[in-house]
BALOBA-1460 file (C-alpha; in Angstrom, 3 decimals):
// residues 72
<rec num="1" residu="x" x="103.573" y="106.850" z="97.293"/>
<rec num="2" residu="x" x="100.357" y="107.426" z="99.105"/>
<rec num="3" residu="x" x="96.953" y="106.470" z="97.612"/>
<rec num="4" residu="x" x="93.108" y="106.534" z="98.345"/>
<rec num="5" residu="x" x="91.757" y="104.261" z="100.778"/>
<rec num="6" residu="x" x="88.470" y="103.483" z="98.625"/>
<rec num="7" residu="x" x="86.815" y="100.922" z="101.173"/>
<rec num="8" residu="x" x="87.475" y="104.239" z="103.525"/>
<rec num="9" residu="x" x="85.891" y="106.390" z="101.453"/>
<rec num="10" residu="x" x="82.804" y="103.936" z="100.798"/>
<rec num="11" residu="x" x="82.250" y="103.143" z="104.339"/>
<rec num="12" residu="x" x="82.732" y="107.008" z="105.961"/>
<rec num="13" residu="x" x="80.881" y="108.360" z="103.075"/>
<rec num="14" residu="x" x="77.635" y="105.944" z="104.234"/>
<rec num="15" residu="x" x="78.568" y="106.618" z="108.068"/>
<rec num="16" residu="x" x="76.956" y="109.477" z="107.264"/>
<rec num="17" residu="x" x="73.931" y="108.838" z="105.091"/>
<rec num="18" residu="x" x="75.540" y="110.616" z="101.749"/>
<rec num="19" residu="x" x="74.989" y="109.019" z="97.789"/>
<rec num="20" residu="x" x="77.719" y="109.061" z="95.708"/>
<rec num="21" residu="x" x="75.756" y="111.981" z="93.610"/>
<rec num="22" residu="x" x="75.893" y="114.161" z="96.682"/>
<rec num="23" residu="x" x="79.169" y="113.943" z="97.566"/>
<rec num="24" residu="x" x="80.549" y="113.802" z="94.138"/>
<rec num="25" residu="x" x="78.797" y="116.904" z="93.743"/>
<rec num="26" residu="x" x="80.025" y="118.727" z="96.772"/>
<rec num="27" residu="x" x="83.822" y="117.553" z="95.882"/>
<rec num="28" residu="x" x="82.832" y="118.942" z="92.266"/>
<rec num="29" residu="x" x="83.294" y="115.211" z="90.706"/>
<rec num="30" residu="x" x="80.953" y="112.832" z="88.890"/>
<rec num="31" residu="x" x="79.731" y="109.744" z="90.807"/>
<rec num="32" residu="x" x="81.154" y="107.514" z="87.788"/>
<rec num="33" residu="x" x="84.663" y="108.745" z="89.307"/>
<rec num="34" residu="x" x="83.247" y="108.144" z="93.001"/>
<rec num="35" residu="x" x="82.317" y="104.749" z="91.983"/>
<rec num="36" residu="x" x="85.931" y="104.079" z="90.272"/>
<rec num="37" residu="x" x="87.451" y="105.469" z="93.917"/>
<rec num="38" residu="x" x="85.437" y="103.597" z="96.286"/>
<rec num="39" residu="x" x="86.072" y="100.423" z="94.332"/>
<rec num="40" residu="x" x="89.325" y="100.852" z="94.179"/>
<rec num="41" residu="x" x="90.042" y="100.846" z="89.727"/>
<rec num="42" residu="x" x="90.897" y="104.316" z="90.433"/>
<rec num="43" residu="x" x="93.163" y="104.662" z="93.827"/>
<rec num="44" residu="x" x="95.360" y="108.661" z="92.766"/>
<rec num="45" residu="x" x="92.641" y="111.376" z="93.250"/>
<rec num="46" residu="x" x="94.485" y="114.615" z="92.986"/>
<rec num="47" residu="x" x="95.795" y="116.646" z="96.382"/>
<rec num="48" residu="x" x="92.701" y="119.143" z="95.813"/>
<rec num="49" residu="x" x="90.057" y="116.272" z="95.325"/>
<rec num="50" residu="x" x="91.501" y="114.314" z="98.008"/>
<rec num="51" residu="x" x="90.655" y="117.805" z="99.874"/>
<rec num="52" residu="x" x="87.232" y="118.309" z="98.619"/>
<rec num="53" residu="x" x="86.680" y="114.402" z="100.130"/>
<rec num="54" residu="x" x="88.156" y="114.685" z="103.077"/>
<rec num="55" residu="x" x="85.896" y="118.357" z="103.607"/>
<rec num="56" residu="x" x="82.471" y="116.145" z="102.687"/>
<rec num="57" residu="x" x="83.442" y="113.958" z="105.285"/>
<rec num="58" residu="x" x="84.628" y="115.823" z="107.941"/>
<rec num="59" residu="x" x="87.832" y="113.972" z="108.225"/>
<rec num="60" residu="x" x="91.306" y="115.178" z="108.031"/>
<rec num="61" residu="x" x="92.889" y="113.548" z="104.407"/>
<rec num="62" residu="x" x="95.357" y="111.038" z="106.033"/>
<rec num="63" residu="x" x="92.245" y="109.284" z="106.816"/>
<rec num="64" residu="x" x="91.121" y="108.671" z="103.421"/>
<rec num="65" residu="x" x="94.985" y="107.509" z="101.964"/>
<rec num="66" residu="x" x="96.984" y="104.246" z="102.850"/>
<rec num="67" residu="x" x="100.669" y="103.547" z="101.679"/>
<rec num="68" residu="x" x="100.641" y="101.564" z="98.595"/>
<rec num="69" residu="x" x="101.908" y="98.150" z="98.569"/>
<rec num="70" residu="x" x="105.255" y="98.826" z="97.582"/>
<rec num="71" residu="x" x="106.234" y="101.269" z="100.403"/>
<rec num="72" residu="x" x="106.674" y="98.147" z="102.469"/>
């Protein structure tokens, strides 16, 4: 199982000067979810937010996932 990265996501997404408002609005999400990601409560966005994330940031998606702990 593959899951969000949210320390990723917090750290690329202020690499490049955005607020959670603004990118939870381009990625058509509220910032209460964006907080839940990047702090990791929440860590199974679905394929086509995970998409929307990855497209704010300019990164592919495998950048924003990491195996979970019990894929070894």
């Amino acid at each position: 199982m593959i899951s969000l990265d949210g320390e990723k996501l917090r750290s690329l997404r202020k690499a490049r000067k955005l607020t959670q408002e603004s990118m939870a609005e381009f990625a058509n999400t509220t910032d209460r979810y964006l907080r839940d990601l990047e702090s990791g409560k929440k860590s199974n966005p679905s394929a086509g937010l995970l998409y929307s994330l990855s497209r704010a940031l300019g990164v592919p998606m495998e950048e924003l996932m990491r195996p979970s702990k019990d894929d070894g």
